[in-house]
C-alpha positions as CSV (number, residue, x, y, z in Angstrom):
1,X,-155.8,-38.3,23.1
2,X,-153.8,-35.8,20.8
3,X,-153.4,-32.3,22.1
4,X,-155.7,-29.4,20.6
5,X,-154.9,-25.6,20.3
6,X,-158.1,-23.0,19.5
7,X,-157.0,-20.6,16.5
8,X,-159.6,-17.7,16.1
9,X,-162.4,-20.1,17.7
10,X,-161.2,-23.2,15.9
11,X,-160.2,-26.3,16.9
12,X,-156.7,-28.0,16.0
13,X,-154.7,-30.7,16.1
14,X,-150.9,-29.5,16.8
15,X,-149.8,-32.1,14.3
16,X,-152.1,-30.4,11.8
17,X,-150.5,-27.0,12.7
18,X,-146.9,-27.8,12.6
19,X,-147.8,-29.7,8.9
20,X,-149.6,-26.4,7.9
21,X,-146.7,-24.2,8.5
22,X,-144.0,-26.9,7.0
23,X,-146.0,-26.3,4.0
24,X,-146.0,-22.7,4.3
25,X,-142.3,-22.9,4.9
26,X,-141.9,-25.4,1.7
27,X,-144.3,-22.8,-0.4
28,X,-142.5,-19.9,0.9
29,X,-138.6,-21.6,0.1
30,X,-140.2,-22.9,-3.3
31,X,-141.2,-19.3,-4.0
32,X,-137.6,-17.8,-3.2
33,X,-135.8,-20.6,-5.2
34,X,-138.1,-19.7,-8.2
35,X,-137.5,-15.9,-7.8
36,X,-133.5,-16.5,-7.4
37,X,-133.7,-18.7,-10.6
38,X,-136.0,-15.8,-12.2
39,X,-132.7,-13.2,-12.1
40,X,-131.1,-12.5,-15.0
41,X,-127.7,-14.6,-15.4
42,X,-124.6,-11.9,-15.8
43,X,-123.3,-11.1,-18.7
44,X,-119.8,-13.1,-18.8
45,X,-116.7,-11.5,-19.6
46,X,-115.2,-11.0,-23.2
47,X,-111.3,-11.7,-22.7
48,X,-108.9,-11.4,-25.4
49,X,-106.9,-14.3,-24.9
50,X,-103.4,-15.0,-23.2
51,X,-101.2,-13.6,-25.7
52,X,-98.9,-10.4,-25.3
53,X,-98.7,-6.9,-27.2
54,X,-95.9,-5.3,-27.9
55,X,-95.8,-1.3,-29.0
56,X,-93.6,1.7,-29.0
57,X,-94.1,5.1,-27.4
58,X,-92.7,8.3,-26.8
59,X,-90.6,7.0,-23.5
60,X,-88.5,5.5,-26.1
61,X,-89.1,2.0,-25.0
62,X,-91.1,-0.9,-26.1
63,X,-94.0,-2.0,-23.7
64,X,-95.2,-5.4,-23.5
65,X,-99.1,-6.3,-21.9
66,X,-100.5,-9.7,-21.0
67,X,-103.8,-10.1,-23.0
68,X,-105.5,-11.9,-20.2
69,X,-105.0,-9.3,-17.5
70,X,-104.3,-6.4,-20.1
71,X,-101.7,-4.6,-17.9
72,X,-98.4,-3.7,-18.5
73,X,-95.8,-6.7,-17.9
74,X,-92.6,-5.5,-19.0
75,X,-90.6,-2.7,-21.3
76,X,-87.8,-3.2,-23.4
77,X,-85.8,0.8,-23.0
78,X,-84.4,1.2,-25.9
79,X,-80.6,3.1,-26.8
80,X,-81.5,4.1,-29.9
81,X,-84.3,6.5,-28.4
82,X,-87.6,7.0,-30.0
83,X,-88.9,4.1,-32.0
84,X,-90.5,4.9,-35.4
85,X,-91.4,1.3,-36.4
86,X,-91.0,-2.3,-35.1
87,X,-90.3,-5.2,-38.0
88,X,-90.4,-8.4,-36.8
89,X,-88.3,-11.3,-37.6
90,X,-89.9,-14.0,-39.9
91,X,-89.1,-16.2,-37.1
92,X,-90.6,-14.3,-34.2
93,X,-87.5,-14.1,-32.2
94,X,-86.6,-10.1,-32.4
95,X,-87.7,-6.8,-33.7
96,X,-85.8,-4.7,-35.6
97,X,-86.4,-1.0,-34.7
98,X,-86.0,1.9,-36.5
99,X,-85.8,5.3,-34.6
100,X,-87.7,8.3,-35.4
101,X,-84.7,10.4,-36.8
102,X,-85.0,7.6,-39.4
103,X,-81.0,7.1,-39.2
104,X,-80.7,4.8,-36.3
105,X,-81.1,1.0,-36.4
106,X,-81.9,-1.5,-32.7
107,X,-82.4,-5.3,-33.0
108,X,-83.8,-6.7,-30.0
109,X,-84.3,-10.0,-28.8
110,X,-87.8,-10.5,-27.6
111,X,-86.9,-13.7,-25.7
112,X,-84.7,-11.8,-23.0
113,X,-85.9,-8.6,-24.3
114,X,-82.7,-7.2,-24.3
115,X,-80.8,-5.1,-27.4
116,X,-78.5,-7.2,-29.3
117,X,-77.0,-4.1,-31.4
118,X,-77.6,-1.0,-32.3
119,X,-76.4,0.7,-35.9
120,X,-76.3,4.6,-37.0
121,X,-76.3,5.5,-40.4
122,X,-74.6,8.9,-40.5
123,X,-71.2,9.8,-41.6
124,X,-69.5,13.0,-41.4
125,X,-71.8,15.5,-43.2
126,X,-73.5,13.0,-44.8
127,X,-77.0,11.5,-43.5
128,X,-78.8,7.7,-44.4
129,X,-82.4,7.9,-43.7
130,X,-84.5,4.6,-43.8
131,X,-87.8,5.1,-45.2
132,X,-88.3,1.3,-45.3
133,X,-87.1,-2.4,-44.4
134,X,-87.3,-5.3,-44.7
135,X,-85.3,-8.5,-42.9
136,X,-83.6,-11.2,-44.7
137,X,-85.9,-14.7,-43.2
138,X,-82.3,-16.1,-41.8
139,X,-81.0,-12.8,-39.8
140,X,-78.4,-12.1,-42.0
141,X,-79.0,-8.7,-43.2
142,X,-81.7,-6.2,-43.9
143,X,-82.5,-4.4,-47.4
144,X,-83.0,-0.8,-47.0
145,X,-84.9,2.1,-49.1
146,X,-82.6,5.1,-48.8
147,X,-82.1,8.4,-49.2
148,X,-78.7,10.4,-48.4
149,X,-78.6,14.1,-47.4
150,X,-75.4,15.7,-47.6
151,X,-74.7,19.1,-46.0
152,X,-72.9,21.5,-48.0
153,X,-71.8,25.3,-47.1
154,X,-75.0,26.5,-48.6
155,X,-77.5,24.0,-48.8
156,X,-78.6,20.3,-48.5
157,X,-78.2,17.8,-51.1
158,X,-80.7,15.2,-51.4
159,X,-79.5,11.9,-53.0
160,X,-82.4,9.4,-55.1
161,X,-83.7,6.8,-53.7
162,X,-81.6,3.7,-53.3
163,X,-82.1,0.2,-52.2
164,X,-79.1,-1.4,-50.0
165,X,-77.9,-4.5,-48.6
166,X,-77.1,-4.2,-44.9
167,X,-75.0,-6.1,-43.4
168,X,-76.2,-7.4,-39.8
169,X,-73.0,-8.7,-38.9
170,X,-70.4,-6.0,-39.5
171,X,-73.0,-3.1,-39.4
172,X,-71.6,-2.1,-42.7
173,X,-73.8,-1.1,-46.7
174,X,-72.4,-4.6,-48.1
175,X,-74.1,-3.4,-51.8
176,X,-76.6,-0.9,-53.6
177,X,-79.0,-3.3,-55.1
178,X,-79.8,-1.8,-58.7
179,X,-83.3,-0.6,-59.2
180,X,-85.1,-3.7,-61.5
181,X,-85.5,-2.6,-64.7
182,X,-84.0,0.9,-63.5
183,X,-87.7,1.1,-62.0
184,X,-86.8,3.7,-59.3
185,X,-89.1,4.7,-57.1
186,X,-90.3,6.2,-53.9
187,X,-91.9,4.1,-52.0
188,X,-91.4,0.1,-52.6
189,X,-92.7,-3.2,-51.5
190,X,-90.4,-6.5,-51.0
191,X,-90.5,-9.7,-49.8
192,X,-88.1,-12.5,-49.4
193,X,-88.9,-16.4,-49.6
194,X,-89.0,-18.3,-46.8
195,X,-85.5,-19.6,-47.0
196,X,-84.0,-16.4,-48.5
197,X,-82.9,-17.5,-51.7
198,X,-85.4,-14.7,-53.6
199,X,-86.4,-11.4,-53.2
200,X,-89.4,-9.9,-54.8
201,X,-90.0,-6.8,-56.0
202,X,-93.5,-5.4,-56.4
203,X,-94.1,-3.3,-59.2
204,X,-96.3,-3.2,-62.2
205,X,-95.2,-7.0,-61.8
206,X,-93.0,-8.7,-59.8
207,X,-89.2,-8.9,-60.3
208,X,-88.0,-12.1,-58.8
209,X,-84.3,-11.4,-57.9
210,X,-81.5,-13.9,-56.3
211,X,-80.2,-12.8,-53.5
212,X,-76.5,-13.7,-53.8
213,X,-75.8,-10.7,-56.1
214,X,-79.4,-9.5,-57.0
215,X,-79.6,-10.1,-60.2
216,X,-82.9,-10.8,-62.4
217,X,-84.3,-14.4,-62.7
218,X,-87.4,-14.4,-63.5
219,X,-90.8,-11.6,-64.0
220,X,-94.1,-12.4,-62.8
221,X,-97.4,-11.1,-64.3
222,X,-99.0,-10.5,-61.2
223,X,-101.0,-7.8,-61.7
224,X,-102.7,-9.6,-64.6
225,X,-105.5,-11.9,-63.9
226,X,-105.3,-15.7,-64.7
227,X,-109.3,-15.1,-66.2
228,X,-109.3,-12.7,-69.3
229,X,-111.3,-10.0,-69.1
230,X,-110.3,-8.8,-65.9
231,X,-108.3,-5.8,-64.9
232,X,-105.2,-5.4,-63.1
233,X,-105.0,-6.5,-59.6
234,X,-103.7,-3.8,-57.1
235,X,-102.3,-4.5,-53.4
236,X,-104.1,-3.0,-50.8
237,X,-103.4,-3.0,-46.6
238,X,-101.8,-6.5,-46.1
239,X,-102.3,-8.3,-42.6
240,X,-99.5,-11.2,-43.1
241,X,-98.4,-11.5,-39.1
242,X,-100.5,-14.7,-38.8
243,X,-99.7,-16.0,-42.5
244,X,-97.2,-18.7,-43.2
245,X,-94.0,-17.3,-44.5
246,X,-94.1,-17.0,-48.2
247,X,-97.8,-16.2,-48.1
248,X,-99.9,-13.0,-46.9
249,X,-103.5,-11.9,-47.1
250,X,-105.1,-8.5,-47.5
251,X,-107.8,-6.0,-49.4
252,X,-106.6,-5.8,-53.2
253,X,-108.1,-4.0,-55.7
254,X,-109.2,-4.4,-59.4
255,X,-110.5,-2.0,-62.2
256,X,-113.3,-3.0,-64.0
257,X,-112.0,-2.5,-67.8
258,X,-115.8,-2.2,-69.2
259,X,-117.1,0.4,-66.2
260,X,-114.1,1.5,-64.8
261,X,-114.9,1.1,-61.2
262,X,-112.6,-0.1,-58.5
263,X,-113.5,-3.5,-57.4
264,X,-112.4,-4.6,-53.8
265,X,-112.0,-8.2,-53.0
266,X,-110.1,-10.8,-50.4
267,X,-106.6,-11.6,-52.0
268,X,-104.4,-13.9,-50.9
269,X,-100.7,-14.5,-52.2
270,X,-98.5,-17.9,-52.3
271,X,-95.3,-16.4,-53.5
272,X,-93.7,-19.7,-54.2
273,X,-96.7,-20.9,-56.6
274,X,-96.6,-17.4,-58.1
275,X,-100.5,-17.6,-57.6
276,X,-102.5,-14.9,-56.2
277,X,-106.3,-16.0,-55.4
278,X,-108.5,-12.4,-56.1
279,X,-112.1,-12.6,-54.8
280,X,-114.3,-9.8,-55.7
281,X,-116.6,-8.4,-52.3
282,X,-117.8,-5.3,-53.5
283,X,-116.9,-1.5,-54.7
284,X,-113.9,-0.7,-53.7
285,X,-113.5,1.4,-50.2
286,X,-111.1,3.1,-48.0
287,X,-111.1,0.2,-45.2
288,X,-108.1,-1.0,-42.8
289,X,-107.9,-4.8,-42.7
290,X,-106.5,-6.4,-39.5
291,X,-106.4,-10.6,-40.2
292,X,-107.6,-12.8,-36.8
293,X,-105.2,-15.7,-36.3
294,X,-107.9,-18.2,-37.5
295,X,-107.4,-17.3,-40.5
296,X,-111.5,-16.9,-40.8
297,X,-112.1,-13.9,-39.9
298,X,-110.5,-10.2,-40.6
299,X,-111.4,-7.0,-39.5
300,X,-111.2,-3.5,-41.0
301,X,-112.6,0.6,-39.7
302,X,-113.6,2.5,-42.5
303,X,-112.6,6.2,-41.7
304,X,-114.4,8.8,-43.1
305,X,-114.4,13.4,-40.9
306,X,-116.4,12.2,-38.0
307,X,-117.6,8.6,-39.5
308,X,-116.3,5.2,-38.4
309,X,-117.5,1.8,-39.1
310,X,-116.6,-1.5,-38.0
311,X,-116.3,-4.4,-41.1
312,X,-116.1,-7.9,-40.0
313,X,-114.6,-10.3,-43.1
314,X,-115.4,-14.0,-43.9
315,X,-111.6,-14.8,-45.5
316,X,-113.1,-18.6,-46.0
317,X,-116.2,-17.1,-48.5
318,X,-114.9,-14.0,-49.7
319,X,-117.9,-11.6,-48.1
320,X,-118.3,-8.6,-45.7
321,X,-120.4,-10.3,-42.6
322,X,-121.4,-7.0,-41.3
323,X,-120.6,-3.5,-40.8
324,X,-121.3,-0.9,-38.4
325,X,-120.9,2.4,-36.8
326,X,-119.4,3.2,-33.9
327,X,-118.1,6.4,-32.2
328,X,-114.1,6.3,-33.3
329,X,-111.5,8.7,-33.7
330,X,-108.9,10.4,-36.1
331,X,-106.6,7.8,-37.6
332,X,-107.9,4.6,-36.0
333,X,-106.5,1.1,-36.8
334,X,-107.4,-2.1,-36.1
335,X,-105.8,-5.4,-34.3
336,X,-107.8,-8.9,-33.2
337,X,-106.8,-10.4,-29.8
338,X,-104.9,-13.7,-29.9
339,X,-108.3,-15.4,-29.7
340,X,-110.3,-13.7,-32.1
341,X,-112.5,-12.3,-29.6
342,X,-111.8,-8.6,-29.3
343,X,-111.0,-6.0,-31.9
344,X,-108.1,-3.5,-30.4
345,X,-108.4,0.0,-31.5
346,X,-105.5,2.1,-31.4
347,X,-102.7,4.5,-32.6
348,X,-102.4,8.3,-32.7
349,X,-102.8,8.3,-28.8
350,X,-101.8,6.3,-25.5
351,X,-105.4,4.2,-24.9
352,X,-106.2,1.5,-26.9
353,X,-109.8,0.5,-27.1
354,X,-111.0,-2.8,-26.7
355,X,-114.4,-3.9,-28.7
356,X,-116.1,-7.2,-28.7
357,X,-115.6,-8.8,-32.3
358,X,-119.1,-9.9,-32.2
359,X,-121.1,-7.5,-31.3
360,X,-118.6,-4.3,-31.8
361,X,-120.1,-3.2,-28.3
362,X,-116.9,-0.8,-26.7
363,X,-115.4,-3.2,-23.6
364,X,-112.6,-1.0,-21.7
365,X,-109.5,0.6,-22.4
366,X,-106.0,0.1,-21.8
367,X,-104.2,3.3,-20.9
368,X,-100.5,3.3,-21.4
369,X,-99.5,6.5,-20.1
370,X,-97.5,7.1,-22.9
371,X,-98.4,7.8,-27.1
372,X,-97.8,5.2,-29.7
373,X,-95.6,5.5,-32.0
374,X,-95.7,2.3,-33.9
375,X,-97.7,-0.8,-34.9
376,X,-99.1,-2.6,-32.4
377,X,-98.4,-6.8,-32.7
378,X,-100.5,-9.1,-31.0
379,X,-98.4,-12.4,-30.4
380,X,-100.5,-15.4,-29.8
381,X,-99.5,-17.7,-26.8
382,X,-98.1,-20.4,-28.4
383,X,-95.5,-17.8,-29.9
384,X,-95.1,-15.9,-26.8
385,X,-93.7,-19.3,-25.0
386,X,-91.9,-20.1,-28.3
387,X,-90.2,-16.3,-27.6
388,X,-89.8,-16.8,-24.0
389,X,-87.4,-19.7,-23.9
């Protein structure tokens, strides 16, 4: 005969009361595991990657971060003092420096991230000041756009631009390179070929010079479109850190000849082909252009007095993806993280800002406790190690 309890006047069976509150305990765990899986998941995480960045500052040093835990690894201290700009090597192995007195030359070997030498440019009363470089692809030498100033009892005297051969080895001006077609100028842009047989000069077209004594050898049109009809192609902000050597990718330029509007398109250059694909976007704008090392996506901040906008680029069909504003600041430029996932907003300050590529929503910032002076280079991880051994 089975034991009874009397609930409120009622009659049961203990087997029936311990079932009734097994089922109350099921019904109650059955409602907490449906409430648990009812939370929101969290939001995961938007890394950069596992690359390194490398920038100048006002210490007078280069500092190095690690993308994945985006704090400070190392710094390279520098003799030469305050770096202006950082050129790298074509094959990622060291930096050539220039200092901010614009006289002062530092190549640095980003494996032991140690200075290899150091050059100076003035002698006696008279001063060399780089206004630009660029580095023969076998480290050899560097051609130079200089300027002289020699001091006089009364004044200053102020030489013309001039492009020279520098010689890496002996730290010596091996040869003034004449101007191609006596086309002096101010500001220029070169580029060697990959194996440093040619140097090319980029002007209303391209002068293709040999590089044993820089003479002429051939002219390319470049300017002029393959399609008549067409106006002249101008370059625009070039990202070629991720490009093979010979090529590079960036915002070009075109005037329509019938309407006379800028055009702005994705243009990318095979120097070797002498082919430049142009692919119109749009009307042309005042926007940076940082290239992601996919090669299928680029990035660019229009600037305008208290108006910034993020532009995202699809390199693979020539379009803008999207755009949008954001809260930026005076003289903002864009880099992409080693994976493509974050946009890194920096210069003219010691934070850089990290944004999600995405979705442009503001992440964090990396405070460096020191302003920037140069460009900042994002070095994916397969170079990094490359660098490192």
């Amino acid at each position: 005969m089975s034991e009874k309890h009397t609930v409120s006047g009622t009659r049961f069976p203990v087997s029936g009361i311990r079932i009734a509150a097994a089922a109350a305990g099921l019904a109650l765990f059955g409602f907490v595991a449906v409430s648990a899986q009812s939370k929101p998941a969290a939001t995961p995480t938007v890394t950069a990657g596992t690359g390194k960045l490398y920038i100048g500052t006002y210490k007078g040093d280069i500092q190095i971060y690690d993308e994945a835990t985006e704090k400070l690894e190392a710094s390279i201290v520098l003799k030469t003092g305050l770096p202006r700009s950082l050129t790298p090597s074509q094959d990622r192995t060291r930096f050539y420096v220039l200092d901010s007195t614009f006289e002062k030359l530092e190549v640095v070997d980003i494996a032991t991230r140690k200075t290899l030498n150091t050059y100076e440019l003035r002698s006696g009363n008279k001063r060399m000041r780089v206004t630009s470089l660029v580095a023969d692809p076998l480290n050899r030498y560097l051609v130079l756009l200089t300027r002289t100033a020699t001091k006089l009892i009364d004044r200053w005297e102020i030489g013309p631009p001039t492009l020279n051969q520098f010689d890496l080895a002996s730290g010596q001006i091996a040869r003034t390179i004449p101007w191609p077609k006596g086309d002096e100028r101010e500001n220029v842009s070169l580029r060697f070929s990959p194996d440093g047989k040619l140097l090319y000069f980029f002007g209303d077209d391209v002068t293709i010079m040999e590089t044993e004594k820089f003479t002429e050898v051939e002219t390319w049109p470049f300017a002029t479109p393959s399609e008549g009809g067409l106006g002249r192609i101008s370059l625009g902000p070039v990202s070629d850190f991720y490009d093979p050597p010979g090529t590079f990718t960036g915002l070009f330029t075109m005037q329509d000849p019938v309407q006379k509007r800028r055009i702005m398109g994705i243009g990318k250059v095979d120097l070797a082909a002498r082919k430049i694909d142009f692919r119109p976007i749009g009307p042309a704008e005042q926007v940076s252009f940082a290239q992601a090392p996919d090669h299928k996506r680029a990035y660019g901040i229009k600037s305008d007095i208290g108006r910034y906008e993020f532009w995202t680029f699809d390199l693979e069909n020539a379009r803008v993806v999207s755009r949008q504003e954001f809260k930026g600041r005076p003289r903002v430029v864009p880099r992409v993280s080693s994976n493509g996932k974050v946009i890194y907003v920096y210069i003219a300050g010691e934070t850089i800002d990290l944004y999600d590529s995405a979705t442009y929503k503001y992440l964090r910032t990396i405070h460096m406790g020191a302003d920037q002076t140069t460009e900042l280079f994002v070095v994916p991880p397969a170079a990094a190690a490359s660098s490192a051994r």
